[in-house]
FISE-675068 format. One line per field, with one value per residue (C-alpha): residue number from 1; z negated, x, y. Coordinates in nm, 3 decimals, always signed. Each point is the difference from the previous one (the first is absolute). Layout:
seq	c(NUM/...)
pz	c(Z/...)
px	c(X/...)
py	c(Y/...)
REM end
This chain:
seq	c(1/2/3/4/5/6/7/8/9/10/11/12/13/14/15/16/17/18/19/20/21/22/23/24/25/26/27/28/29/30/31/32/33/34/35/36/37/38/39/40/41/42/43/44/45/46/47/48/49/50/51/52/53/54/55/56/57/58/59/60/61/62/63/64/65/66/67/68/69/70/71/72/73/74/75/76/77/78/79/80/81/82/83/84/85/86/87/88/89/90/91/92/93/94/95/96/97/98/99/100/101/102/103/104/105/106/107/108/109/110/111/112/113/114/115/116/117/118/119/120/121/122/123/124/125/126/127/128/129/130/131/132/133/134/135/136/137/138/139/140/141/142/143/144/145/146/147/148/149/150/151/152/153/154/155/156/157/158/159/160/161/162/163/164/165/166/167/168/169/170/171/172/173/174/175/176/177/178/179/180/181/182/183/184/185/186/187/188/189/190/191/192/193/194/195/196/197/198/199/200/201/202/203/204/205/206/207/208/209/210/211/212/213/214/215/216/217/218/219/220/221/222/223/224/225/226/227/228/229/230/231/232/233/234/235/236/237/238/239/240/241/242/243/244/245/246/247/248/249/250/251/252/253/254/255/256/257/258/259/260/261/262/263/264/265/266/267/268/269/270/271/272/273/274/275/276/277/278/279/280/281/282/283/284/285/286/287/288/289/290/291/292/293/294/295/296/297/298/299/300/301/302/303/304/305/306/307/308/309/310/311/312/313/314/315/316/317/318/319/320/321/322/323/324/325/326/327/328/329/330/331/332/333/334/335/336/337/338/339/340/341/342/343/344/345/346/347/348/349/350/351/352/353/354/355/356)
pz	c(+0.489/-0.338/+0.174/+0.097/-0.395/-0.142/+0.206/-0.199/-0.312/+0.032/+0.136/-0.315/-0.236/+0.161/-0.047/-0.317/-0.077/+0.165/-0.161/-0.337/+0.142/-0.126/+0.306/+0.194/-0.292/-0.018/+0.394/-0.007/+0.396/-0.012/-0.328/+0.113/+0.354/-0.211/-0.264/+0.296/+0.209/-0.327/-0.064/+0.337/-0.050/-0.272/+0.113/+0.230/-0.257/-0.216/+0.303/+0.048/-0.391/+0.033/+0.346/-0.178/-0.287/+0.234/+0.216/-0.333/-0.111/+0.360/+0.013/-0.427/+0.110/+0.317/-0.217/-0.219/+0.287/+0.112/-0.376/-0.199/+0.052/-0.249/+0.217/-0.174/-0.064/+0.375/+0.098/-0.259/+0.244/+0.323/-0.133/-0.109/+0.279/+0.225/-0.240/+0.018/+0.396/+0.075/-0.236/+0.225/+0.274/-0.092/-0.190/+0.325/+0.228/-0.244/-0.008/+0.346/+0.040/-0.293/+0.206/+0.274/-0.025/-0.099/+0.123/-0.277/-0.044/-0.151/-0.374/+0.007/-0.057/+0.301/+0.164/+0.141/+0.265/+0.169/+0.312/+0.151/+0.382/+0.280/-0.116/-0.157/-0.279/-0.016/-0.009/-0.273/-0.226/+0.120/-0.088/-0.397/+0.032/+0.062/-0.243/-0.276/+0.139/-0.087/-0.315/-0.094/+0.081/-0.148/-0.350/+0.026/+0.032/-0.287/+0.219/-0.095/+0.275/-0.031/+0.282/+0.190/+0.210/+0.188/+0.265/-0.041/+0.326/+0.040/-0.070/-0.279/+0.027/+0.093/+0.276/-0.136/-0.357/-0.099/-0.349/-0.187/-0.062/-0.281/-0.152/+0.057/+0.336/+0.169/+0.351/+0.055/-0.097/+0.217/+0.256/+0.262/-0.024/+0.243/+0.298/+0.175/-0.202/+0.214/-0.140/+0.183/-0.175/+0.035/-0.146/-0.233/+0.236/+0.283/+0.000/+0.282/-0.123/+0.203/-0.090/+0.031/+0.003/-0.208/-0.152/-0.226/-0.081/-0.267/-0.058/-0.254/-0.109/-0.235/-0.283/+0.016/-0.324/-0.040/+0.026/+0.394/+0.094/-0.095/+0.053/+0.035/-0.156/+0.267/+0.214/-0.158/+0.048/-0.268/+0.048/-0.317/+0.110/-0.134/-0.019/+0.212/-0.008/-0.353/-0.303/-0.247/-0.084/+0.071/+0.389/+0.172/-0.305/-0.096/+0.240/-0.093/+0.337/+0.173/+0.356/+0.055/+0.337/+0.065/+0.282/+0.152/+0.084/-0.027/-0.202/-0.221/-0.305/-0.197/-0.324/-0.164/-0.207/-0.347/-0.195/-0.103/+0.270/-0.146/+0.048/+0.339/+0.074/-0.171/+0.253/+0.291/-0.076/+0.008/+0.306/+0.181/-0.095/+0.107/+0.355/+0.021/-0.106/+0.262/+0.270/-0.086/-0.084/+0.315/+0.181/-0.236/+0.144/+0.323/-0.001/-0.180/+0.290/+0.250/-0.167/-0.113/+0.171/-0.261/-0.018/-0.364/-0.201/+0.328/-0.069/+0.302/-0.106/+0.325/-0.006/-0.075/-0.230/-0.163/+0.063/-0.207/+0.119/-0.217/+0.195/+0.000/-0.354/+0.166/-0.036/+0.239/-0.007/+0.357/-0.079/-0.170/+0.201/-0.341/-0.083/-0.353/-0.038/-0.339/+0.111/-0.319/-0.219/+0.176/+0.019/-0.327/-0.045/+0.044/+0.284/-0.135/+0.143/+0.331/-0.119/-0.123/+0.394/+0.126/-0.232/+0.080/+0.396/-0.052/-0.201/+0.283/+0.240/-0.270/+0.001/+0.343/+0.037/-0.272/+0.209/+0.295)
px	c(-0.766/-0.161/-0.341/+0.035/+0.186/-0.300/-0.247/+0.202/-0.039/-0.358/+0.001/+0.199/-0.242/-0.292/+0.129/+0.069/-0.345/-0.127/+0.184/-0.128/-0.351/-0.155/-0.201/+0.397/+0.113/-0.223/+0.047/+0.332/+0.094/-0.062/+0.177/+0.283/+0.025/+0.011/+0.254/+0.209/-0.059/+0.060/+0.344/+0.090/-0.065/+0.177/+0.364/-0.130/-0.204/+0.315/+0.181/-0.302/+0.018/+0.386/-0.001/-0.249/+0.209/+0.270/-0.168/-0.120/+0.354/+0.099/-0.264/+0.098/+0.406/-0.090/-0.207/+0.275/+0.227/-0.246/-0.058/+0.317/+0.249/+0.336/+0.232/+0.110/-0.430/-0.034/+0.318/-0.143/-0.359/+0.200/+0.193/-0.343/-0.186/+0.286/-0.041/-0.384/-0.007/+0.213/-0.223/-0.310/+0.141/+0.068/-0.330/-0.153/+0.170/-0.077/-0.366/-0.009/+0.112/-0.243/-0.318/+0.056/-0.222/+0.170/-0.081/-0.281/+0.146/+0.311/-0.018/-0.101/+0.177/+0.113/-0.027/+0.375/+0.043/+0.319/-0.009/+0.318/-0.015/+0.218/+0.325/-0.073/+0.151/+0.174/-0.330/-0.091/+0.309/-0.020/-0.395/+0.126/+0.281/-0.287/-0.175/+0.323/-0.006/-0.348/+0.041/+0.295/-0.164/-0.364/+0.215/+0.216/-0.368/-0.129/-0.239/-0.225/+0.091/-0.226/+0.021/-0.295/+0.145/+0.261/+0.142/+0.381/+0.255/+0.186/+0.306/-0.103/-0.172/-0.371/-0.249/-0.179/-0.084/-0.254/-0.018/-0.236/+0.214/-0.143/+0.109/-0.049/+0.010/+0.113/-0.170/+0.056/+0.431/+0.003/-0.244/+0.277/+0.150/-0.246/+0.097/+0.290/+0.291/+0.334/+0.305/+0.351/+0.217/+0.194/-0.221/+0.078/-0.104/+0.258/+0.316/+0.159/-0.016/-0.220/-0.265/-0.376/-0.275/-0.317/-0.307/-0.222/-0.355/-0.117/-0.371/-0.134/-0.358/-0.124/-0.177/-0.354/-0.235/-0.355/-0.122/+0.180/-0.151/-0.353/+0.050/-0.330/+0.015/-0.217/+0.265/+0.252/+0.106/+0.242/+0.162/+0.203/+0.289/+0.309/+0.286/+0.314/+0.411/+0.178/-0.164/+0.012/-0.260/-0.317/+0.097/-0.208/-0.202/-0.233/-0.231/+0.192/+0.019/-0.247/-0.062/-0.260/-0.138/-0.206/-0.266/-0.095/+0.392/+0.159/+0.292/+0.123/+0.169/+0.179/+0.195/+0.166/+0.283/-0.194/-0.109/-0.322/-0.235/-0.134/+0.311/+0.021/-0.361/+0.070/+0.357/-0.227/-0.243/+0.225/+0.124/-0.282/-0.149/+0.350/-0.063/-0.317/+0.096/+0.261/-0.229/-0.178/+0.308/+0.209/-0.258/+0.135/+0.295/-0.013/-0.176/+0.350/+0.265/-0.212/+0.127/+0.352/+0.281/+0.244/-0.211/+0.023/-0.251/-0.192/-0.087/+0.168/+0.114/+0.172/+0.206/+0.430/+0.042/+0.365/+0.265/+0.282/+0.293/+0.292/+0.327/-0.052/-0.172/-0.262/-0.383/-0.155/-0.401/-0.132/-0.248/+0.194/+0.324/+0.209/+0.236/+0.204/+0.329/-0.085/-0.140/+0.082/-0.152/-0.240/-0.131/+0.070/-0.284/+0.124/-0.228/-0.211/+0.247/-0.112/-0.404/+0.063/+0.127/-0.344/-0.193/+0.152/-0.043/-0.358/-0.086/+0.153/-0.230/-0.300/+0.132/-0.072/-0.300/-0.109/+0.082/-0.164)
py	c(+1.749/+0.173/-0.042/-0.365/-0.072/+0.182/-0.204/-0.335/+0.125/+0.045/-0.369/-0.087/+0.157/-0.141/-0.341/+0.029/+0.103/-0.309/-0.260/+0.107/-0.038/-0.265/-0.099/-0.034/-0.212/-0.243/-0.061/-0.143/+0.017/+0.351/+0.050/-0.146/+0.157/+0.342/-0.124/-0.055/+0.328/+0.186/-0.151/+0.048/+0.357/+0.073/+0.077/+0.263/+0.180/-0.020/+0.133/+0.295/+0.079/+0.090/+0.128/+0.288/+0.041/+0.119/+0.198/+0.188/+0.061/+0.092/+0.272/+0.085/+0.060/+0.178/+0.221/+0.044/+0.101/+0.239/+0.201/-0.098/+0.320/-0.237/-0.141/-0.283/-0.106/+0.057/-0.228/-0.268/+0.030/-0.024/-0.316/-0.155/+0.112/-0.207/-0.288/-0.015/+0.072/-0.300/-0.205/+0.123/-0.099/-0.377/-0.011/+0.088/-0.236/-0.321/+0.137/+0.024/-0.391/-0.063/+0.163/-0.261/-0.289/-0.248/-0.366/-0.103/-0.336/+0.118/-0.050/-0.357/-0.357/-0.137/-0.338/-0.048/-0.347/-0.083/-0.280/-0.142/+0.085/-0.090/-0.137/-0.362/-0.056/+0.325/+0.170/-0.207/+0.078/+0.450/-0.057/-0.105/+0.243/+0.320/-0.185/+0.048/+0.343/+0.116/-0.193/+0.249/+0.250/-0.064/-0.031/+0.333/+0.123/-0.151/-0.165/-0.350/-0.256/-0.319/-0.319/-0.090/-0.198/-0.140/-0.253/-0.114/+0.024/-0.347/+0.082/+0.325/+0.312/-0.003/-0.044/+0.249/+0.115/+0.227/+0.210/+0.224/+0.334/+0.247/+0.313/+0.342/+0.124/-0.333/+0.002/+0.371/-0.106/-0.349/+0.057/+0.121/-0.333/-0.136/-0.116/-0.267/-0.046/-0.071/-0.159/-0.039/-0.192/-0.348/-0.252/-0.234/-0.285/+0.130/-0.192/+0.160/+0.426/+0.082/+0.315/-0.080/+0.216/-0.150/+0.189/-0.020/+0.235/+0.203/+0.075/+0.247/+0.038/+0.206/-0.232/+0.037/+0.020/-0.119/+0.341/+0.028/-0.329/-0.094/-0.383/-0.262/-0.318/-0.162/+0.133/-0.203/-0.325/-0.193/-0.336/-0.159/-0.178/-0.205/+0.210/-0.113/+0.034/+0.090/+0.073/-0.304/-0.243/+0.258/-0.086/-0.219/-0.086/+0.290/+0.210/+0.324/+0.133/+0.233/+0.108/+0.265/+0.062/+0.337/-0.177/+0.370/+0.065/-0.350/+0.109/-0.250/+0.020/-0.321/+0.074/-0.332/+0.131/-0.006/-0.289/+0.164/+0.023/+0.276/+0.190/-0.090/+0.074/+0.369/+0.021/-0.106/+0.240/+0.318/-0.113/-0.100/+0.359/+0.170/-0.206/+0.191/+0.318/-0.008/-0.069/+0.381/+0.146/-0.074/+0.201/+0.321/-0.155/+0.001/+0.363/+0.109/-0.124/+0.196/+0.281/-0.077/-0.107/-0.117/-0.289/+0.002/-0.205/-0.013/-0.389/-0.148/-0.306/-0.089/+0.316/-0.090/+0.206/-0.030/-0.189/-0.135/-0.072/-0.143/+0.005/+0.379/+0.019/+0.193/+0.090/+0.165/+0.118/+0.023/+0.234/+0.259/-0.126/+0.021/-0.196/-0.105/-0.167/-0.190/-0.328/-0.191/+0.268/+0.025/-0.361/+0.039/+0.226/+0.323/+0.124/+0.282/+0.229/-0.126/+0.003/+0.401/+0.022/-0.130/+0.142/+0.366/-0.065/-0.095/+0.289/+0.211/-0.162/+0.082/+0.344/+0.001/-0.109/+0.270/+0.224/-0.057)
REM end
């Protein structure tokens, strides 16, 4: 473990050099690509900086031990030597997790979209009650949510709704919640009691940057549009809306929920380059659930993942098969409990692959 620590810090130093080379800081891609792999590095050097600290006054008290013929300075060793042994030991189980590689997409915003699925109506109202959920959540975080854009259900909730989710960390916290959301519940269209089972699915990208996705402007065709459904007297007036289509890939992009069109060009943008990005970046994912069988953060979409039901006030996650008797706080927002859960299981697959 020393050598492979050692072999980091070199890394670290090396890095450092380069981004106060004036050659790397006038090329901004690269200067930013190293901003980011420093950052990313330093909790582990932190980590390696203490870790040799205690292994220094591990080897000072045993030394003690060894020379020191007073009783009462030897029992003080013993007691510190216990003290700093058990520190070793956790040190060296949260820099073993840390040496993993983690999945490089991690730190960044996140791109968060919610559909209604089978169900009707009742898909509709579970997709805006995930959508309340996430909400909750994103602000116990202290996370930025922003609209891009959304389609109203008939009778409430949406069709689907996407959002632009940044902070730190965000992908790497609401990635696991991709996947086919189940709800069990009596709905509120049901006159007779009966329980229905709708659904409704999650997508999570990872929000790609100009420097992930070198987009062509002859590759790029815009359209300006009149905006349509509620928004005052901008709607159906003004040429505010935008739909991009990328001609190599024919993915299309159309943002109307801002009266600028600038705005909207800027929301289409990050989204069309997020589309893109995925298209790369699903390979990584697909090369991952070869390997693991939690099917955490594997990227398929089409996998049920959890299921609510609320005549038991239950949540149960397929993948993990755990389950949590706090519905209400937990539509609430209060899932991370459930997120730590994933997150542990997928570092024990990591673990695992490490290994072999």
């Amino acid at each position: 473990m020393l050598d492979k620590l050692e072999a980091i810090y070199h890394r670290y130093i090396d890095i450092e050099k380069q981004m106060n080379d004036p050659a790397i800081m006038a090329d901004m891609k690269a200067f930013v690509k190293l901003s980011k792999d420093y950052k990313d590095l330093q909790p582990i050097i932190a980590a390696y900086k203490e870790y040799e600290l205690v292994l220094a006054n591990i080897a000072g008290a045993k030394e003690i031990l060894n020379k020191e013929k007073d009783e009462e300075f030897r029992a003080m060793a013993k007691e510190e030597l216990n003290t700093l042994t058990d520190k070793r030991d956790s040190l060296e189980e949260d820099i073993r997790l840390m040496l993993i590689p983690s999945d490089p997409q991690d730190g960044k915003n996140a791109v968060l979209e919610i559909r209604a699925g089978t169900g009707g109506d009742e898909a509709s109202i579970f997709a805006g009650d995930l959508y309340r959920m996430y909400t909750k959540f994103c602000e116990t975080k202290g996370w930025k949510i922003e609209l891009v854009d959304s389609t109203e259900g008939t009778v409430g909730g949406y069709k689907e709704i996407i959002l632009n989710v940044s902070g730190n960390n965000v992908y790497g916290q609401l990635k696991y919640e991709s996947g086919v959301h189940r709800v069990q519940r009596v709905p509120q269209t049901e006159t007779q009691g009966r329980v229905h089972t709708s659904a409704a699915s999650v997508v999570v990208l990872p929000e790609a940057d100009e420097f992930d996705i070198e987009l062509k402007p002859n590759d790029i065709r815009k359209d300006l549009y009149c905006s349509s459904g509620p928004g005052g007297q901008s709607v159906n007036t003004t040429y505010s809306a935008v739909r991009l289509t990328h001609i190599p890939t024919g993915i299309t992009v159309a943002i109307q929920d801002q009266k600028s069109q600038l705005k909207n060009l800027d929301k289409a943008m990050v989204i069309l380059r997020t589309r893109l990005f995925e298209l790369e970046y699903q390979k990584y994912l697909d090369d991952i659930s070869k390997k693991r069988k939690t099917m955490v953060s594997t990227g398929d979409r089409s996998a049920k993942v959890r299921t609510y039901n609320y005549p038991q006030s239950r949540i149960t996650d397929h993948r993990i098969n755990m389950t949590i008797y706090n519905l209400s706080s937990f539509m609430d927002g209060d899932i991370q409990e459930m997120i730590d859960a994933l997150q542990l299981a997928e570092n024990a697959e990591r673990l695992k692959e490490a290994v072999n």
